[in-house]
C-alpha positions in Angstrom: -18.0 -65.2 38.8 -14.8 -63.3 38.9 -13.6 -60.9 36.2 -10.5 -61.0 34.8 -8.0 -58.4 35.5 -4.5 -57.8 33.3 -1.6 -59.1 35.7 0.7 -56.7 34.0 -0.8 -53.3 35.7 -3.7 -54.7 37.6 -6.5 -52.7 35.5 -9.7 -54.6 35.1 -10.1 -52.8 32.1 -10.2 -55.7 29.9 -11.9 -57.1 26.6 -12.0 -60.9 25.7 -10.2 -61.2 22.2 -9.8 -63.8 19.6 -8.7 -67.2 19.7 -5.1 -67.5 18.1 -3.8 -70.9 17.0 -4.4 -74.4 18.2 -3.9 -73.5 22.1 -6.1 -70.9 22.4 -9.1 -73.4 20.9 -7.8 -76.1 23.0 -7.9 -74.0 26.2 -11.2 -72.9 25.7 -12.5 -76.5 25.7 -12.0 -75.9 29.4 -13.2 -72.6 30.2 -9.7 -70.6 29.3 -9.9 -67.9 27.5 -7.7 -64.8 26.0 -8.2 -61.5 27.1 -6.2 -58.1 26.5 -5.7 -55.5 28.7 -7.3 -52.0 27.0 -4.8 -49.9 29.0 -1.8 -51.2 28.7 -2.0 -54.0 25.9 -1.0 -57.2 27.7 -2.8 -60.4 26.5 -3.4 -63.1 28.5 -5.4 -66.2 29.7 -8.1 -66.3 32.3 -10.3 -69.1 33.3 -14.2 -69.1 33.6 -15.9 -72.0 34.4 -19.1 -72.4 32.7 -18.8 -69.6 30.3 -19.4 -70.2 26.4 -18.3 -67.4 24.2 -20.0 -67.2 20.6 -18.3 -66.0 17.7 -19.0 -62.8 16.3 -17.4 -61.3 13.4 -18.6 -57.4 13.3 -15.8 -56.2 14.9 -12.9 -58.1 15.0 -11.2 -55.1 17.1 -9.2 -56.0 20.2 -9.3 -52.9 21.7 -12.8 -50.6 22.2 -13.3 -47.5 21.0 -14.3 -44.9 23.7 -16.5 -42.2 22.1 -15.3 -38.4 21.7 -15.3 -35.5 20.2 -12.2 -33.2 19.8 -9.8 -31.9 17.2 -7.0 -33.5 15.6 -3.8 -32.8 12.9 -3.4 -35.5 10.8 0.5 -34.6 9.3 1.7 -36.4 6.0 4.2 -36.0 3.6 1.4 -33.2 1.4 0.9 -31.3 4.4 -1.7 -31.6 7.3 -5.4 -32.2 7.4 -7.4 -30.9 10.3 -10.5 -33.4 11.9 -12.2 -34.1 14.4 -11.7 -37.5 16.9 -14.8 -39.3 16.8 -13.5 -42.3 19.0 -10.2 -43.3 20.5 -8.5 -46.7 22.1 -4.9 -47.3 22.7 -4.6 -48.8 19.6 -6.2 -46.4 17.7 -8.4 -44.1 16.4 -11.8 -42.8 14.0 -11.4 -39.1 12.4 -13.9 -37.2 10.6 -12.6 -34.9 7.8 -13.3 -33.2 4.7 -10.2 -33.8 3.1 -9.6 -36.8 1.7 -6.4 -39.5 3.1 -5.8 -42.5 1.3 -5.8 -45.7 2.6 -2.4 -47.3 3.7 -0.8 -44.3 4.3 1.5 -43.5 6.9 1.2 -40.2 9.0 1.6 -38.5 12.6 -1.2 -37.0 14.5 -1.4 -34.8 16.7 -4.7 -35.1 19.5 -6.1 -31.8 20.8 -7.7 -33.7 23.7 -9.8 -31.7 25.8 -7.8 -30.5 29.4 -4.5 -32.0 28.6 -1.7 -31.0 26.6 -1.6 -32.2 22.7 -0.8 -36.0 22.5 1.9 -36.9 19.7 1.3 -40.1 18.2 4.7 -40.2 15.7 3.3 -43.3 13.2 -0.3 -44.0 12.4 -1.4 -45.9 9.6 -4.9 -45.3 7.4 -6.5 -48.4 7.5 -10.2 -47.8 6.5 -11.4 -44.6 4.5 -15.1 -44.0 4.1 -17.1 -40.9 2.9 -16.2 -38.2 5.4 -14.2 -40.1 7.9 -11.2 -42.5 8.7 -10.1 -45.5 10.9 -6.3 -44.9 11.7 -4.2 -47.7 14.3 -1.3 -46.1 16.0 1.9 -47.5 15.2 4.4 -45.5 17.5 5.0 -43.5 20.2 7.9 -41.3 21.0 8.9 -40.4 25.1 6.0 -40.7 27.0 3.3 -40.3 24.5 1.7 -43.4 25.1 1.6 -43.1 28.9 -0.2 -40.0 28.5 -2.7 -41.9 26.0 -3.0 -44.2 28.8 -3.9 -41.3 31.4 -6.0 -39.6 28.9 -8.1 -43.1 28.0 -8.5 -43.9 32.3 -9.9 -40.5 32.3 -12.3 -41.0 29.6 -13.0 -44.4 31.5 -13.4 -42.7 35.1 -16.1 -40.5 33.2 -19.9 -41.2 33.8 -21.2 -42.5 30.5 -24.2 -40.3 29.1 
């Protein structure tokens, strides 16, 4: 059976999502199914005959996290918090830190990836705090930063997993 790959930049780095509305439930009746590209972000429809999908409500992410480990600078209005990435995707990311963030707030970030320059992501929002660490989607990107998140994540990808 063939695997789907994103028409938009031909990656085949992709991750069946959720059904949205009465088409996407429709379309599945015969074997169509959304999909989103984890590079570049482009949803789409693929067909494949045969398969079943079952529901599963864990993680209703539509992007995977890619496990890491490297330091960050969470910037707010207060000051700036130092962490420690525990797991990136395009769309966002998981920091441990001692200092605490509340929930819903708005704040830039700066990524001290490992063998490439720091990656600015301008607006991130705190969507999920727990003891010592926080779930943060990125909001926006200034220039180029989120082609170099792109090169950064394909990297990570290209990477022989442990």
């Amino acid at each position: 059976m063939a695997s789907p790959i994103c028409p938009s930049c031909s990656k085949d780095y992709v991750r069946r999502v959720r059904r949205e509305g009465l088409i996407d439930r429709l379309m599945s009746l015969v074997y169509i199914y959304p999909f989103r590209c984890q590079l570049c972000g482009y949803r789409f429809r693929f067909r494949q005959q045969g398969v079943r999908y079952t529901r599963v409500d864990e993680d209703r992410r539509e992007y995977e996290r890619i496990p890491v480990r490297f330091p960050v600078t969470l910037i707010t209005s207060q000051g700036s918090v130092t962490g420690t990435a525990l797991d990136i995707s395009m769309a966002g990311c998981t920091v441990e830190t001692n200092d605490p963030v509340p929930a819903q707030t708005v704040l830039r970030i700066q990524l001290e990836a490992p063998d490439h320059a720091p990656l600015q992501v301008q607006a991130a929002l705190v969507r999920s705090v727990h003891t010592k660490s926080i779930g943060l989607q990125f909001l926006r990107f200034e220039g180029d930063q989120r082609e170099r998140l792109q090169a950064f994540v394909r990297t990570l990808l290209s990477m022989p997993k442990p």
